[in-house]
N, C-alpha and C positions, 0 to 999 in steps of 0.2 A: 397472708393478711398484713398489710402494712399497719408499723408502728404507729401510737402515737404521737404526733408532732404538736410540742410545746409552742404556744402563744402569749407565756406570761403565765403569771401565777393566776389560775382559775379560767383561764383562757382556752381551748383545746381546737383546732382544725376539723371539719369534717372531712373524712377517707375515706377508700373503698372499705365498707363491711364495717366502720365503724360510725359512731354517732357522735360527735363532739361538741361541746358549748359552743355556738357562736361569736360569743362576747365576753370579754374579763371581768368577773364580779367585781373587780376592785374599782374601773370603770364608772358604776354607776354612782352619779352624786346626790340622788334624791334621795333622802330616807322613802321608804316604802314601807304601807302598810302591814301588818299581819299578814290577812286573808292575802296578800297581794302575793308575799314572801311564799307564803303556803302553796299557790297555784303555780307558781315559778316552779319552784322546788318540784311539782310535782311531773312539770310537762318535761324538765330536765329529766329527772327520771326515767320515767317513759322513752324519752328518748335515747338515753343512756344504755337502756337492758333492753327493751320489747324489742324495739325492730331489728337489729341486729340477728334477734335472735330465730328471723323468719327470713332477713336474706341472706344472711351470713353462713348458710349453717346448710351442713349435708343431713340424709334422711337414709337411714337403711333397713331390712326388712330380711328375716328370715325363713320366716312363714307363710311368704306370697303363697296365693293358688295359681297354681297352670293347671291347663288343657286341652288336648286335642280331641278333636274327631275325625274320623276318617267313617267312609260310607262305601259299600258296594251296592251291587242293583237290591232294592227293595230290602234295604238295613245300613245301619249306621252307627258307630259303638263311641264311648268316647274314654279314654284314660285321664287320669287327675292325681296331683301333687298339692299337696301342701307343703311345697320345700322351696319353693323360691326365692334366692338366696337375690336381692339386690339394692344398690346403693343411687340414690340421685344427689348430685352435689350442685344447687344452686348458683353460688360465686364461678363456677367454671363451665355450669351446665351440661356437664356431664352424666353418664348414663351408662349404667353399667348392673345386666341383669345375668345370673346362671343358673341350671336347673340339674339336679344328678338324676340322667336319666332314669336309672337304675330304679327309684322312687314311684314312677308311673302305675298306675293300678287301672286295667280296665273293668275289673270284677271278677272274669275268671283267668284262673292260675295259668292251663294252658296258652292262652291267648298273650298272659304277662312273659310269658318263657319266650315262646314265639318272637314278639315283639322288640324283645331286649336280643335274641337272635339276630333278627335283620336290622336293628340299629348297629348291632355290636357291640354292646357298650361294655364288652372286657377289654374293647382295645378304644374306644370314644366313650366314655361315660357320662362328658358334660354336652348339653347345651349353651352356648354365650349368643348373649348380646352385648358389642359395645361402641355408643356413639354418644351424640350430642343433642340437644333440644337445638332445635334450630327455630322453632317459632317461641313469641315470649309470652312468660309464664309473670303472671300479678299474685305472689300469694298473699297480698293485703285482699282481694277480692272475693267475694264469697261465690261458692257455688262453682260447677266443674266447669274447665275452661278445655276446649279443644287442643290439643298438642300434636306435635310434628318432631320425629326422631329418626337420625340418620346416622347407620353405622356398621357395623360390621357383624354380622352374624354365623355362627359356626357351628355345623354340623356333621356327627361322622365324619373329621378331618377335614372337611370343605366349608372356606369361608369366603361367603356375600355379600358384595353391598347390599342395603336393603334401607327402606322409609317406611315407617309405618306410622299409622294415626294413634290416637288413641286422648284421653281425658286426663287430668291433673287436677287433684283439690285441694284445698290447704284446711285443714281439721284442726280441731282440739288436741288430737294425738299426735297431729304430723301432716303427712304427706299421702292423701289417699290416688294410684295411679289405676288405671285400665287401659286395656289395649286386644286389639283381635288385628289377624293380618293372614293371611294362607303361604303355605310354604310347598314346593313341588317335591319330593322325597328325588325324581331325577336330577335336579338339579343339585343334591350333593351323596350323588352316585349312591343311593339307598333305590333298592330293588325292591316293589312292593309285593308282600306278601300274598299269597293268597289263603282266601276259607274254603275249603274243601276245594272247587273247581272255578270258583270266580276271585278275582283278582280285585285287592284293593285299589281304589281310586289314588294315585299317584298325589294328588291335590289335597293337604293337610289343611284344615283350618283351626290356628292355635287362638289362643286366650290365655290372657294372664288378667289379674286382681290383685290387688296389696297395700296393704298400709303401712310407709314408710315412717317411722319413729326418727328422734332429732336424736344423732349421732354426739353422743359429750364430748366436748371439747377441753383437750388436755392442756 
């Protein structure tokens, strides 16, 4: 984040990520009224803390939900996390999500043993995402805005490019994200299981949800 650059006493530059006075109070020759001094005062302000503090500022999230489902003929199961561990940093547009796979729950035990089996996840525990927003995000704007992310995704030791869609909303609390995209278990050498005699569809389709919180700044 680039310093403040002096213009004079009560003077300040506007910079990336910061807000600064346009003009030196010292400047102004007219006395001005009260009310006048008051609305000054108060749009500096505003300008000074609020927006900064929406584009300046990363979001991070511990409690995202994931999800997959996977389906074979005539059934379809889905496992879920609430451990979604990830961080969007605005000023750089950045993106950066990960998941312990180990966490997953499809209901029953067996099916969770299995599952953490053909992942492996004593020797690949994590899922990662990490790339870039490449389409642009207005968090002054209300309501979910389409988003577009590109970046590198890794699984049991194999990592892809990958884009994926998904929404971006700017909340009260933060940063509310969603996204779905499908993954081929072949394509990073994961051999799908089978239930009794029929074999899982190779074709994951994931889901994430999360509300990112404004990371404090030291």
């Amino acid at each position: 984040m680039d310093e403040l650059e002096s213009e004079g006493m009560g003077g300040w530059r506007r910079g990336r990520g910061e807000h600064r006075l346009l003009f030196p109070l010292q400047f102004i020759q007219t006395p001005l009224r009260p009310h006048v001094l008051r609305l000054v005062a108060a749009c500096l302000l505003w300008t000074l803390v609020a927006v900064p503090a929406v584009w300046g500022q990363a979001f991070m999230t511990k409690t995202g939900h994931a999800e997959f489902t996977s389906s074979v003929p005539l059934h379809t199961f889905t496992g879920t996390s609430e451990h979604l561990v990830g961080r969007i940093s605005l000023p750089d547009s950045t993106v950066d999500f990960y998941l312990d796979l180990t966490t997953l729950e499809t209901g029953i035990g067996k099916r969770d043993k299995d599952m953490r089996t053909t992942l492996e996840t004593d020797t690949y525990p994590f899922a990662e995402f990490f790339g870039t927003l490449v389409t642009p995000f207005d968090p002054d704007r209300e309501g979910a805005q389409p988003v577009t992310v590109r970046g590198a995704f890794t699984l049991h030791g194999v990592t892809r490019e990958v884009t994926i869609d998904g929404t971006l909303r700017r909340t009260a609390e933060g940063l509310k994200v969603e996204a779905a995209w499908e993954i081929n278990l072949n394509d990073y050498n994961i051999t799908p299981p089978s239930l009794l005699i029929v074999r899982v569809d190779e074709v994951q389709k994931v889901r994430i949800e999360a509300l990112l919180e404004p990371v404090e700044r030291s």
